[in-house]
N, C-alpha and C positions, 0 to 999 in steps of 0.2 A: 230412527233419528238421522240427520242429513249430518253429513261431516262438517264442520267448521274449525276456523283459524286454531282454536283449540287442537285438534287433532294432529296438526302439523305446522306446529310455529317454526321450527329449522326452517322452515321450506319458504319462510313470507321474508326473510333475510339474507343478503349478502353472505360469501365467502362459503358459501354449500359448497363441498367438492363431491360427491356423488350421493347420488339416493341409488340404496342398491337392495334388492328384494323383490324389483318386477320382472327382473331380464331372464329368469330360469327359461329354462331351454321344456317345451311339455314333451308329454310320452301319448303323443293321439296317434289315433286311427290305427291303433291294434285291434281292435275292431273288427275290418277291412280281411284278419286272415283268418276269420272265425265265423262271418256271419255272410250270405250274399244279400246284397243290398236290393231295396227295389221305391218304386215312389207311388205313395198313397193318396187318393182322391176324397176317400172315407172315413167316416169316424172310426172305423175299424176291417181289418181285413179277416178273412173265413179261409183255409185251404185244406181241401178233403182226399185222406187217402179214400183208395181206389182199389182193392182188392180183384184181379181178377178172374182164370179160369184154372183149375187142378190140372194137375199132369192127366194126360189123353188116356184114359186107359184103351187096352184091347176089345176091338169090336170080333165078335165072332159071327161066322157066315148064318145068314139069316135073322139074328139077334135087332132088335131094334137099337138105333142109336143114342146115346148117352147123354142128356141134356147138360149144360152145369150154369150157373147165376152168378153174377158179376157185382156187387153189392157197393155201398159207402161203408167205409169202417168208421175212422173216425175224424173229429174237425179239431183241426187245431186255429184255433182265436186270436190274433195282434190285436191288444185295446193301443189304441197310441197313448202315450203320456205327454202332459206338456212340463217342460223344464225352462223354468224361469226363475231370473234373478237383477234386481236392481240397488242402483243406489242414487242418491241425493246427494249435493252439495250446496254449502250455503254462497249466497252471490258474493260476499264478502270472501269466504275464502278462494272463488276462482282467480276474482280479481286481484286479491296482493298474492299468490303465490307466484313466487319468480322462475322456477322451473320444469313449468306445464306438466306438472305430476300427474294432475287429473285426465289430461290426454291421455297418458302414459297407461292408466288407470284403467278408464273407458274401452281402449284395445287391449289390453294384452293379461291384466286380471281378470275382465268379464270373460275373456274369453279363454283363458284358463281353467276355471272353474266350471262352466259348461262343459269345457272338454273332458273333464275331469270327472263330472258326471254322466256322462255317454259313455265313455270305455268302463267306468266301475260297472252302472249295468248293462251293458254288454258282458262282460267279466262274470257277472252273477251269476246269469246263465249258468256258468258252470260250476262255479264258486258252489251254489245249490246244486248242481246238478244229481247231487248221490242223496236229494231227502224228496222223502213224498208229501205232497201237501204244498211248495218251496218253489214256483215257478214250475207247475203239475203242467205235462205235456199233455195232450189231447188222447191220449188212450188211459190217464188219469195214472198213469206210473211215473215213477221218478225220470227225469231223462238218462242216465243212467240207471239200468237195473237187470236184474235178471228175470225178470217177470212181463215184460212187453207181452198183452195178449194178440194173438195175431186171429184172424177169421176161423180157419182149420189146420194150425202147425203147434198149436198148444204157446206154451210160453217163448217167448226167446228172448237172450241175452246181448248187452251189449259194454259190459263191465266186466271185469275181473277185480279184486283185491290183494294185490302185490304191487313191489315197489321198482320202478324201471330199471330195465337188466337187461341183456343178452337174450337170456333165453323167455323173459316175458312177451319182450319185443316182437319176437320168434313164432311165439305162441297167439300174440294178439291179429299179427299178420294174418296166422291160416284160419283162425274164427272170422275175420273178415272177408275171408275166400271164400269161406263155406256160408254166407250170409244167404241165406231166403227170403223169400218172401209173406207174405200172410197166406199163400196156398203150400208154402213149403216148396217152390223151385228156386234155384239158385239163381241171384240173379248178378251174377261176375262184376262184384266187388272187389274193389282193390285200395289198399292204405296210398295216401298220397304224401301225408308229412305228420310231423311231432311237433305238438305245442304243450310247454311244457313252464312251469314259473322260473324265475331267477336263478333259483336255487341247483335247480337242475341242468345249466344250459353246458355247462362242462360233461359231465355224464353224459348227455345224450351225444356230443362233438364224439367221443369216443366212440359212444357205439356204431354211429350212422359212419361215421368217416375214420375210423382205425382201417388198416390194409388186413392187417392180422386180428386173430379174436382178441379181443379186449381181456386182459388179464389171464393171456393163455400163454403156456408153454409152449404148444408141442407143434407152433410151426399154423397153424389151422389158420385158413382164412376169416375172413370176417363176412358172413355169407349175408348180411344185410346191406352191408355196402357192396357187394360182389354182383347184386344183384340188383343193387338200385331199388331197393323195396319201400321207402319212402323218396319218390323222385323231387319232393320240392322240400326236401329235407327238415329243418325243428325251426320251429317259429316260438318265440319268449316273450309271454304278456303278463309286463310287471304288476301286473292285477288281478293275478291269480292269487288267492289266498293260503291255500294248500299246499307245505313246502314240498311234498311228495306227492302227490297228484299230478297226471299226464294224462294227454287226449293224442288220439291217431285222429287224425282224420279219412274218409274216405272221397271215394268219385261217384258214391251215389248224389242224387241230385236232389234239389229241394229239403234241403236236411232244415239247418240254421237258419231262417232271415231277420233282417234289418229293414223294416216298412220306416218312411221316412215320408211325415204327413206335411210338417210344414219345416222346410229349411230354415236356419241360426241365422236370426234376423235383430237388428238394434234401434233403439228409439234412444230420442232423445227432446224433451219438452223444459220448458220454465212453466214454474207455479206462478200465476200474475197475483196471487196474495203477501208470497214471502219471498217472493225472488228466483226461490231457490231451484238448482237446473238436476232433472232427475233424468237417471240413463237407467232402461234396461236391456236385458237381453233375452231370448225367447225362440224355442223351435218346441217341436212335437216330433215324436217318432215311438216307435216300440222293438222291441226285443222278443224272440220265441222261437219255436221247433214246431217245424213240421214234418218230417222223416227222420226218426232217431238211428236210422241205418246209415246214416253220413257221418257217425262217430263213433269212436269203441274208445271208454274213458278206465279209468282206473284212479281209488283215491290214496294208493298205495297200500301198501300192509300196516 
């Protein structure tokens, strides 16, 4: 139904002193410290791990030497979505409204709401990230789990279940050090920052940036911050659902992307039957995982 004079009679009369409900300030492109971006040509993007060679074993004098295979493990799949949304207005209410509401309208709620649904699912991503079946990563495990199957290293983890502390913090660190690969060699991982909801943004200020241990007596430093062991420190995305749930992130590569098919574009037509002038808005893009090794999450205890 197109909006008309009904919808907004204040607004076709003198002595208005403010319409107020469009100026909110948004919360976008949280996004931005959770996923890397890239731009898409295709209906959809393909990106395959690569598993490659075992540790070398020892060749013995005269022995034949050791072959080994190089294989595809698995694909993880971008479908892009498209995200669209319009509205209509009748020619009668553009024309007697006295303070260009519907300008107001056209910028800054359409594009509110878009924005609003790009960081939720971005945000989902991890919001699901602890169920199977929920935005299934391409090895068909949860993106969080303990069950990643890898080529020849058996399972491996990249969750814990506890709630952010000191000593989890601590603990999530050296699992991140000791990260393999799908032949089982280490491949020098390291945590880079803590993205964490609302709820948590105090907690984690302490942990990462007290001088001393956080709720310690005895004098002890604070061996997290001593050490710089998240260098681009906690990042807070009010779109996390889980009031105890926290993500490390790493400096492995190719983890999270954000394929971006068609850029947040506006139209704007008249219907030559009823007048009436219709605005939408419209992009394409997708969300997903391609190396679960670029995160170590936890949905708390």
């Amino acid at each position: 139904m197109p909006i008309t004079r009904s919808n907004a009679p204040k607004q076709l009369l003198p002595g208005l002193n403010v319409i107020f409900g469009l100026e909110y300030k948004g919360i976008d492109n949280e996004h931005l410290e959770l996923f890397e971006s890239e731009t898409s040509e295709k209906a959809f993007e393909e990106e395959v791990l690569m598993s490659d060679f075992a540790t070398a074993p020892v060749k013995t004098e005269g022995a034949a030497v050791t072959f080994d295979t190089a294989s595809e493990q698995y694909t993880a799949r971008y479908t892009h979505s498209t995200i669209a949304l319009a509205f209509s207005i009748t020619e009668e209410a553009w024309e007697d409204n006295l303070y260009d509401t519907w300008s107001k309208i056209r910028a800054k709620a359409l594009g509110r709401a878009m924005a609003n649904t790009k960081q939720t699912r971005g945000a989902n991503i991890f919001n699901n990230g602890f169920s199977t079946g929920v935005d299934a990563i391409g090895d068909a495990a949860a993106f969080f789990s303990t069950a990643h199957p890898t080529a020849s290293d058996g399972n491996q983890s990249n969750t814990i279940s506890q709630d952010l502390s000191e000593g989890q913090l601590e603990a999530v660190a050296i699992n991140i050090y000791l990260t393999e690969d799908d032949r089982g060699k280490l491949i020098g991982a390291r945590p880079v920052s803590l993205h964490i909801p609302p709820q948590l943004v105090f907690v984690a200020q302490r942990l990462l940036y007290s001088p001393g241990q956080p709720g310690g007596a005895d004098n002890a430093i604070n061996a997290v911050n001593s050490l710089s062991v998240f260098p681009k420190g906690w990042k807070v995305n009010h779109r996390f659902t889980d009031t105890d749930a926290w993500f490390v992130k790493t400096d492995v590569p190719n983890g999270t992307k954000h394929f971006m098919r068609a850029p947040l574009s506006t139209k704007m037509e008249g219907d030559f039957d009823t007048g009436n002038l219709r605005f939408k808005a419209r992009e394409r893009y997708s969300f997903g995982v391609s190396n679960w090794r670029q995160w170590y999450g936890s949905a708390g205890a």
